[in-house]
SEVEX-107149 format. One record per residue (C-alpha): residue number from 0; residue in one letter; chain; x, y, z. Coordinates in Angstrom, 3 decimals, m for minus. Layout:
REM residues N
> NUM A A X Y Z
...
END
This chain:
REM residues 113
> 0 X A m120.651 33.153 41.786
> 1 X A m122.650 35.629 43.813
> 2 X A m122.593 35.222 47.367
> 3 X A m126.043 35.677 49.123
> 4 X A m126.425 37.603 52.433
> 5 X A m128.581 36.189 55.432
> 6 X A m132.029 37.298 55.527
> 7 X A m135.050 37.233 57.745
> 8 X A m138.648 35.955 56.787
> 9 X A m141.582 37.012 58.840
> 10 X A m145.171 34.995 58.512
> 11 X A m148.060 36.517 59.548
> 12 X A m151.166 34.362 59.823
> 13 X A m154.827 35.462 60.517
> 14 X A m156.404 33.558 63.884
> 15 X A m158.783 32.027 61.258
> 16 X A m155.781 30.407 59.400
> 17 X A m154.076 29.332 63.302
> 18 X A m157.305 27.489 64.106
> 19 X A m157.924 25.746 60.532
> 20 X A m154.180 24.383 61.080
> 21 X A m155.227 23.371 64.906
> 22 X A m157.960 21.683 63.935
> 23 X A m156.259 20.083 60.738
> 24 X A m153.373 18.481 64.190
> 25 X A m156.467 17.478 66.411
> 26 X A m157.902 15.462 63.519
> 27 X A m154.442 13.828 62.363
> 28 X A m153.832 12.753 66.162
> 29 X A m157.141 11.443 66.140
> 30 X A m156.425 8.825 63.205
> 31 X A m155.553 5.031 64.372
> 32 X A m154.839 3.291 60.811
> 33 X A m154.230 4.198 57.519
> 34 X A m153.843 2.563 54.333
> 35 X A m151.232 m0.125 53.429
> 36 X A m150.084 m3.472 53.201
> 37 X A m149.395 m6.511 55.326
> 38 X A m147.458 m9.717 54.352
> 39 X A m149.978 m12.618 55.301
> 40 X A m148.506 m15.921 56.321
> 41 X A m151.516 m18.448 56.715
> 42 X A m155.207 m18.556 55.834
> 43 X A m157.294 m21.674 57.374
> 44 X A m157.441 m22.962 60.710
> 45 X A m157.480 m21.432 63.816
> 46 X A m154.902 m23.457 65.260
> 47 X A m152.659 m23.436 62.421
> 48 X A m152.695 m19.658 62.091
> 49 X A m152.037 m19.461 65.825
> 50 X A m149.306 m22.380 65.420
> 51 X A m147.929 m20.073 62.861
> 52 X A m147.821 m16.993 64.407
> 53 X A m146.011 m18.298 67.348
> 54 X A m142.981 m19.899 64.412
> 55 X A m142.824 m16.166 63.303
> 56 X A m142.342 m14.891 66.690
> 57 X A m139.818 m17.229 67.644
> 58 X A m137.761 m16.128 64.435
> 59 X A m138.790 m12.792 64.654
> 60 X A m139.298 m11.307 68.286
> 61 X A m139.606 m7.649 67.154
> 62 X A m142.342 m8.832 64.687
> 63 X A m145.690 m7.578 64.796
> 64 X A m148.805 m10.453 64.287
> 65 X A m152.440 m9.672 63.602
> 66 X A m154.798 m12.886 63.658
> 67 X A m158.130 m12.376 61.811
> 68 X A m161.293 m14.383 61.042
> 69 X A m162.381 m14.116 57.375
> 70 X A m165.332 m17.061 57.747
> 71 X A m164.715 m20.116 57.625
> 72 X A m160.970 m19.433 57.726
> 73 X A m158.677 m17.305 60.221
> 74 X A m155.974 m15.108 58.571
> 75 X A m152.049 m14.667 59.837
> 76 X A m150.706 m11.428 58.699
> 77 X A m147.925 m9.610 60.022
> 78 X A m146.237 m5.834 59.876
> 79 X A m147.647 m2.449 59.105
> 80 X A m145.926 m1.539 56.182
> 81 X A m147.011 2.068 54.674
> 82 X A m145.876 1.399 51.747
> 83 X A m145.452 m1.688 48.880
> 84 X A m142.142 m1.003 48.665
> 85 X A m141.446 m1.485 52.891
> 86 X A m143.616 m4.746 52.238
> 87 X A m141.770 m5.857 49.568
> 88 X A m138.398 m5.183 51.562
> 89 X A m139.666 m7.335 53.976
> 90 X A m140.995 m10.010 52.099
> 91 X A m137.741 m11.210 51.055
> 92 X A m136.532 m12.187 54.153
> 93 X A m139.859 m13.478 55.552
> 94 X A m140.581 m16.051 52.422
> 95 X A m137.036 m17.778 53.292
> 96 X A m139.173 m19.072 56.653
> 97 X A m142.526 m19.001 55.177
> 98 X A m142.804 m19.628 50.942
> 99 X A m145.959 m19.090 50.772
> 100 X A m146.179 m15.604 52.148
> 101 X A m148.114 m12.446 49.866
> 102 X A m148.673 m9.188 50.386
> 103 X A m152.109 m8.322 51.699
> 104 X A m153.241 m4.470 51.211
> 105 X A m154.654 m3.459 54.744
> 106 X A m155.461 m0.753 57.058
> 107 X A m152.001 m0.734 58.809
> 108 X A m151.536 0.879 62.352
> 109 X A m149.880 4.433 62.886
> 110 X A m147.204 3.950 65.659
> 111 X A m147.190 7.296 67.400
> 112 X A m143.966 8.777 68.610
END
């Protein structure tokens, strides 16, 4: 085995390049919702998708609920999973309260840090 020395590396970057990359942040920051899935509970009535959304909540309080109107029905869905696999994760323990629960693809929320 050869052993390797420590080295420096030095990146030099034209003021073009700097604001291309600036821009590029600004324009990320600027984005709300992206691509991805939701896992949706109940499609129908108003009340029952309300009625169900408060059920989820009380089982889980961390849980995240968006309530939609698709006419003539209203739409529970809940999480913001990036990806199907997340969902899917997910899924498993949410069908043990709610059976009839799918996977929705949706534009999903970007929770900033």
């Amino acid at each position: 085995m050869q052993a390797q020395s420590e080295g420096g590396l030095t990146v030099h970057s034209s003021e073009k390049i700097k604001k291309v990359i600036a821009k590029k942040l600004a324009y990320n920051k600027s984005i709300e919702q992206v691509s991805g899935f939701r896992i949706q509970l109940f499609y129908g009535s108003e009340e029952g998708a309300r009625k169900t959304g408060e059920e989820f909540l009380s089982l889980f309080p961390e849980g995240k609920t968006k309530l939609q109107f698709d006419s003539p029905d209203w739409k529970l869905m809940v999480g913001n999973y990036k990806t199907k696999l997340e969902a899917d994760r997910a899924l498993v323990e949410i069908k043990e309260a709610f059976v009839t629960a799918i996977i929705v693809p949706a534009m999903v929320d970007i929770e900033r840090e």
